[in-house]
N, C-alpha and C positions, 0 to 999 in steps of 0.2 A: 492418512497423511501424518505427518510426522508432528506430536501434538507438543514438545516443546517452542514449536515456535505458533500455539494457538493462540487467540484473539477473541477473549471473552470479553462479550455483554455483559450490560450491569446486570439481568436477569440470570446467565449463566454463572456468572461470579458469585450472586446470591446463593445461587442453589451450590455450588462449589463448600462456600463456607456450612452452607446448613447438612450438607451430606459428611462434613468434618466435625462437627459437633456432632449428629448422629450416632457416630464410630466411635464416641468418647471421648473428643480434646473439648475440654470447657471451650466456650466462647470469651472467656476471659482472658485464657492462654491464648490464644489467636491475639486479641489484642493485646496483650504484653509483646509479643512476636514482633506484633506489625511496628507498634512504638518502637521498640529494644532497634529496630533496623530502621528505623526515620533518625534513631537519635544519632545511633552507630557513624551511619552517612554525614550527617552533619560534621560530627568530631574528625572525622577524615579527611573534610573539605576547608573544615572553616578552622581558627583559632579561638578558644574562650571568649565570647564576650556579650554583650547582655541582648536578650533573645526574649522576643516578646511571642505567645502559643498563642494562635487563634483560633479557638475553641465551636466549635457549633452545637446543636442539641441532638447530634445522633452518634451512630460510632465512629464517625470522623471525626468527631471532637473529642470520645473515649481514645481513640489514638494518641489525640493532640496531648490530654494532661499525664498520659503516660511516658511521651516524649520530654515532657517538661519535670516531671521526674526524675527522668534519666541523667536528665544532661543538668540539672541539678544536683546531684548524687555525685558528679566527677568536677562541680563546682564552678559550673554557670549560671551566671546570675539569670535565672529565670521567670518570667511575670507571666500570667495566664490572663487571659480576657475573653469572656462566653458571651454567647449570643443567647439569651434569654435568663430565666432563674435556673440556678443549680438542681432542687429540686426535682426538675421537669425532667431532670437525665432517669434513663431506664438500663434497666440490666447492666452488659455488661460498661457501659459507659459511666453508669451510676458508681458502678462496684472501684472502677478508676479513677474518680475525681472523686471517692472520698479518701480514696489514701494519697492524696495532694494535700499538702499540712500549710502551705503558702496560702494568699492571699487571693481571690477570684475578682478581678475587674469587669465591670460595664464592655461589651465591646462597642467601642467609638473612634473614630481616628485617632483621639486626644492619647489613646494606649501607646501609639509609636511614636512616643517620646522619649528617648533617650536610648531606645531600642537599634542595634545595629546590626539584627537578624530578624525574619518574619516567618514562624509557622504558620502557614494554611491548613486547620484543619478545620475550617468549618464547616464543608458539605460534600467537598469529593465527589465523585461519581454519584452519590443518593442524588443530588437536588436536577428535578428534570422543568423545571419554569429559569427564568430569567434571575440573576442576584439582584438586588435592592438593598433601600434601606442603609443600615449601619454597617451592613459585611460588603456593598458595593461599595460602598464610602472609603472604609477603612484602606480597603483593597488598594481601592485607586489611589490613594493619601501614600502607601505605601509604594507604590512604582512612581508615584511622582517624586518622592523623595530618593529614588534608586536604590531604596533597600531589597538587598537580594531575601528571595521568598522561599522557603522550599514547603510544596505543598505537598500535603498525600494524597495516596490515589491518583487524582487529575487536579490540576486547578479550580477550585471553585469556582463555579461558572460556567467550567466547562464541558460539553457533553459527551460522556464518555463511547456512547455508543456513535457516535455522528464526526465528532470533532467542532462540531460548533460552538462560538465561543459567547456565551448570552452574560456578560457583564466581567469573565475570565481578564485577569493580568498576565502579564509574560511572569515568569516563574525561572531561578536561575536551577531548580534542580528538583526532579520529582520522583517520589517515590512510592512505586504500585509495590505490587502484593500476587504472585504465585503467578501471573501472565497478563501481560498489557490488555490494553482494553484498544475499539480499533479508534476513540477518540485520540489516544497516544499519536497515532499517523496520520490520519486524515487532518485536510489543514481543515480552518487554520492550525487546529489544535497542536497541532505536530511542532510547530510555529511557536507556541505560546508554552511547552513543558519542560525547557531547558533540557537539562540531561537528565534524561529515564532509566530508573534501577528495579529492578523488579527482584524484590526481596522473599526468599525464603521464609513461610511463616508457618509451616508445619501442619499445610494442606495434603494430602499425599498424592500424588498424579493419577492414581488408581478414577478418583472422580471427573474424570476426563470420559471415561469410559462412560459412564450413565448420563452427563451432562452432553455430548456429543458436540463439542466445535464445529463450525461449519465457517469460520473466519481465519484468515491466518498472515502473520507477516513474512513474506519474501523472503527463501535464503534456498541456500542449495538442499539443504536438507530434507526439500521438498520433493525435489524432484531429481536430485545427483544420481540417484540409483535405476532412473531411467534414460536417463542424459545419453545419447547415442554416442554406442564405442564403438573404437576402431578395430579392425583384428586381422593377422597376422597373412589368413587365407583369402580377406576382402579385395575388392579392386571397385574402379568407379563407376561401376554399373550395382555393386553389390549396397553402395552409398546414395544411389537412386538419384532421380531427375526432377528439376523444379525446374517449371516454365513460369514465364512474366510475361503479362501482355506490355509492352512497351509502346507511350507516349511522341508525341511528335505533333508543336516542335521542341516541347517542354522534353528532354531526353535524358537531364541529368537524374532527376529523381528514380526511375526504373536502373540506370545504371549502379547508383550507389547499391540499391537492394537488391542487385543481381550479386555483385562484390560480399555482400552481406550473406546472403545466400551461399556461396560455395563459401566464405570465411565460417561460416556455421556448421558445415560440413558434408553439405549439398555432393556427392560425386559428380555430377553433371548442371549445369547449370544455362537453361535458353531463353533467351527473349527473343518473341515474337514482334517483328516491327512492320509498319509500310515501307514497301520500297523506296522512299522519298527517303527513309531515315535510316537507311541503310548505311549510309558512307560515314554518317556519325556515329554511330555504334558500332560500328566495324573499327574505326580508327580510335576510340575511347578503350576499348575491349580487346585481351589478349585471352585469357581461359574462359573467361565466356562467351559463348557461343549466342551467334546472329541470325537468326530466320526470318527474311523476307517473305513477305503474305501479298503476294500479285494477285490473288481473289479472293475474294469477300469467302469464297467456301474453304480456302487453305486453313483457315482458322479451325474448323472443325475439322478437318482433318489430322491437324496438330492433336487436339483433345481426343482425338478417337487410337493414338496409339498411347497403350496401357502403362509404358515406358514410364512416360511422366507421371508421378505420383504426388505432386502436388503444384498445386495453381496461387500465383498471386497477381490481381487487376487492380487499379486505384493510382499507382504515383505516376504524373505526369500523363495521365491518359486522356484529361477530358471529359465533361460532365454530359458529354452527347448520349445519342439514343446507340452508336456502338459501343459505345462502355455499357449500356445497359445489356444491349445483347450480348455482349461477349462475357458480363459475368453473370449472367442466367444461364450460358453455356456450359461455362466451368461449375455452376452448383450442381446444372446436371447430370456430370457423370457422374457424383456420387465421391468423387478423391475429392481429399481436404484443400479446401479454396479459404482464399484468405482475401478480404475486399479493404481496403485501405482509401484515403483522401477522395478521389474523384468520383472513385466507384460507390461509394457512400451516396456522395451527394446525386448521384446519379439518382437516387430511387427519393427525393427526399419530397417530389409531388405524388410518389404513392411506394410507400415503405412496406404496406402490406403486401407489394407485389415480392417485394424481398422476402419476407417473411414466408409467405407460401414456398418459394423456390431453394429456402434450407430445409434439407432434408438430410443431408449428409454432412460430416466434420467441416464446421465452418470456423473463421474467425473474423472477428471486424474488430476494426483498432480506428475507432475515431477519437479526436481531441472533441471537447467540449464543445465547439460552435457546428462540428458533423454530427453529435449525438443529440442537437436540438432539433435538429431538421429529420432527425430518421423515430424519436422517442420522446417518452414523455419527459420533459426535466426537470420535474418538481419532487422535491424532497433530499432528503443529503447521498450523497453521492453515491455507498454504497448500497444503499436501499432504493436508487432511480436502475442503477445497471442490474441489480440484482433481478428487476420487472424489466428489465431490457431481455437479460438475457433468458428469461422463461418468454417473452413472448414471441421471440424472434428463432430462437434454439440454438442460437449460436452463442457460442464462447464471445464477449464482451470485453474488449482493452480499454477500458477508458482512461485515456492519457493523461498525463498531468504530474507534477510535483509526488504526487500522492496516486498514481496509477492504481487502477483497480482492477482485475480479472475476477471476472466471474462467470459459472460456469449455471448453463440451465437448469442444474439438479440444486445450485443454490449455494453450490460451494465456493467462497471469496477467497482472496489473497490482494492482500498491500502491500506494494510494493515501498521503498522505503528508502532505497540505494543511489536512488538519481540526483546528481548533483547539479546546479544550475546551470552549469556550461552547458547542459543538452538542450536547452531552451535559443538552437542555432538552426536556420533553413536547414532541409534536408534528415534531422537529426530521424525523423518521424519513420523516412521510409528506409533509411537502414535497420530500426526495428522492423518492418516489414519484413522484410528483406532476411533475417535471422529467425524469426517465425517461420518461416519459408524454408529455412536449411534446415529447421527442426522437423517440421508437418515431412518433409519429400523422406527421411530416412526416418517415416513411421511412425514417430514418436506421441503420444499420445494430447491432444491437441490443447486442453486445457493445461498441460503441466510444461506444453513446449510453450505457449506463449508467458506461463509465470515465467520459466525458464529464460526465454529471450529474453523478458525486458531487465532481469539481475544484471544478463551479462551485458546489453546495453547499458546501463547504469554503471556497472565495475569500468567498463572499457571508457566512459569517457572519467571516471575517479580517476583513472591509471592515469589518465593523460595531463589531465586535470587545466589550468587554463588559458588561454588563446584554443581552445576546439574549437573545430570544424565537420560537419559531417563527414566530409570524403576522410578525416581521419580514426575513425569508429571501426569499420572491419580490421583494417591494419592490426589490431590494439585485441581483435579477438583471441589470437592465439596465445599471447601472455595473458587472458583471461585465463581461459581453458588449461592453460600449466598449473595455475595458481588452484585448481579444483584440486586434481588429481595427487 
């Protein structure tokens, strides 16, 4: 996968730095780097004026007095404040607070006096327990008074691998170092880092290769290059068939994700309904196609022509015992099946029955109150679907602000793109519905669902607010221009 848009752990990032010093760049040069591009950022955003560093006792605090340095040096008034005795600093943090020739304060709230800027540098991604103390104190002293903060790495507080915010402030602007960390996106954290710069420090990308990402944030660049094209000799058999079991009397939701579905670029697009909901679907629906199911066995009959290459069960279907049957049918034949809303919950008095009957390319896209009922839901987000999707073997959507894909060999992507307006009925099963136009013309199942949910997200940015779901497919094809 494309490793400029990877997503390292504090562990990975660890080993990042020490495989750089290895190869010969001091660890000191690294932190000049990191400072020289905390100070940079600042002088770009802010105007001179007096800036208090808050300092901790590891190399987030070595940052910190090399920023206060810099921006010293081009003639801001600068004040530093450590959290413990000077002293106690080691290597390369040591080797940076002694060419600080200023003055070292207490750190206490009493430091944000007269200060009309706040570095964070006291613990950045190292600290994995809760803030306390004089650095919670300070912290919160300083957002109660509205002074804009920029912190390195992550907020203090915050955890870089999770997103959880254990005593973290909101921050008006933050700055990592060689590739976000997935606390950057996951909320809240995502929530609390103002605007994230991710600064060249003269890491070299070669250590991408030994360190191995298995995290990454959302873009096309992930998966553009398998994104299904069009071509010159094709036609709508060649762009293949995606069937929907179709709901009733609930009918809108399978509609939208049928529209979603040939807007993704489905050739053929069917829903299967009861004869009773036929006249609704007939009269909602002009390119897609309507099949009435007058017996229980027409169903399976439908799945037994090869035509159809991919299945989606769940919007507006019903949490009855035929939604269960009918999406243990479509795992059955082995084409990519994609279970959504009802069909979730269908299984959620015995999920191991789901779990046995993936066997072949699956997806499930539950929100958060469906992934309670089918999994465990304890621990942060990325590390609950991550055991979701090893035990289930299916590719994992976990929806939300902060949407997560993950794939049963372990590989994640956050998603990052979605703007609030999608948080409207419907919005859920038109990503269905686009999963579905990806899975029928092939596409490979973990990169079509990262893939859906970007262009979900672009499509409702493009539109941006008064959305609706019914207007999400529409909005697809000035997506898809904007790639190419």
């Amino acid at each position: 996968m494309d490793t400029q848009t990877a997503l390292l752990d504090v562990r990975r990032m660890g080993e990042a730095d020490r495989l750089t010093v290895a190869t010969g760049t001091l660890a000191t040069e690294l932190m000049e780097n990191a400072g020289k591009a905390v100070a940079r950022a600042i002088e770009q955003r802010w105007s001179a004026r007096p800036v208090i560093v808050l300092c901790g006792p590891g190399n987030n605090g070595g940052d910190g007095f090399v920023v206060a340095r810099h921006l010293s040096e081009t003639g801001w008034p600068v004040r530093i404040a450590l959290l413990g005795p000077r002293d106690h600093l080691v290597g390369a943090a040591r080797h940076h607070a002694e060419l600080w020739r200023g003055t070292i304060e207490p750190l206490t709230p009493s430091v944000l006096e007269g200060a009309e800027l706040v570095v964070d540098a006291i613990f950045g991604a190292g600290l994995s327990r809760a803030l306390d103390g004089s650095s919670l104190e300070t912290l919160a002293a300083a957002a109660s008074r509205k002074l804009p903060i920029v912190a390195i790495d992550v907020p203090s507080g915050l955890m870089g691998d999770t997103g959880e915010a254990l005593g973290a402030v909101a921050v008006a602007l933050t700055v990592t170092f060689f590739r976000k960390k997935p606390g950057h996106l996951l909320l809240p954290g995502r929530l609390l880092c103002g605007e994230v710069i991710v600064a060249d420090i003269g890491i070299p990308n070669s250590v991408l290769d030994q360190i191995s990402p298995d995290t990454f944030e959302n873009d096309p660049r992930l998966w553009l290059a398998v994104l299904p094209q069009l071509h010159d000799d094709g036609n709508k058999y060649t762009r293949n068939h995606a069937l929907i079991s179709g709901g009733y009397p609930m009918t809108g939701a399978a509609r939208m994700a049928g529209r979603a579905a040939a807007r993704a670029g489905a050739g053929l697009t069917t829903i299967a309904v009861a004869p009773i909901a036929l006249p609704v679907y007939a009269a909602a629906l002009t390119s897609i196609m309507v099949q009435p199911l007058a017996m229980p066995e027409d169903f399976g009959c439908l799945l037994d022509d090869n035509r159809y290459t991919a299945f989606l069960i769940g919007p507006g279907a019903g949490t009855g015992e035929e939604t269960r049957t009918r999406a243990l049918a479509m795992l059955g034949t082995g084409r990519p099946t994609l279970l959504d809303a009802d069909a979730l919950t269908a299984f959620a008095d015995d999920p191991l029955t789901l779990d046995r009957a993936i066997t072949g390319p699956c997806v499930l896209t539950p929100h958060d109150g469906e992934f309670h009922r089918l999994f465990d839901p304890n621990g942060d987000k990325l590390t609950r679907t991550r055991v979701a999707a090893r035990r289930s073997g299916a590719i994992i959507v976990l929806k939300g602000s902060d949407t997560v894909i993950t794939s049963p060999d372990g590989r994640s992507v956050i998603n990052s793109n979605a703007p609030p307006t999608l948080a409207t009925a419907g919005s859920g099963d038109v990503l269905s519905g686009i999963v579905l136009g990806l899975l029928a013309q092939n596409m490979e199942p973990f990169l079509a669902a990262a893939a859906a949910v970007w262009l979900h997200g672009a499509a409702a940015t493009e539109f941006g607010p008064g959305l609706i779901a019914e207007d999400l497919p529409e909005l697809l094809p000035r997506v898809f221009r904007s790639l190419y």
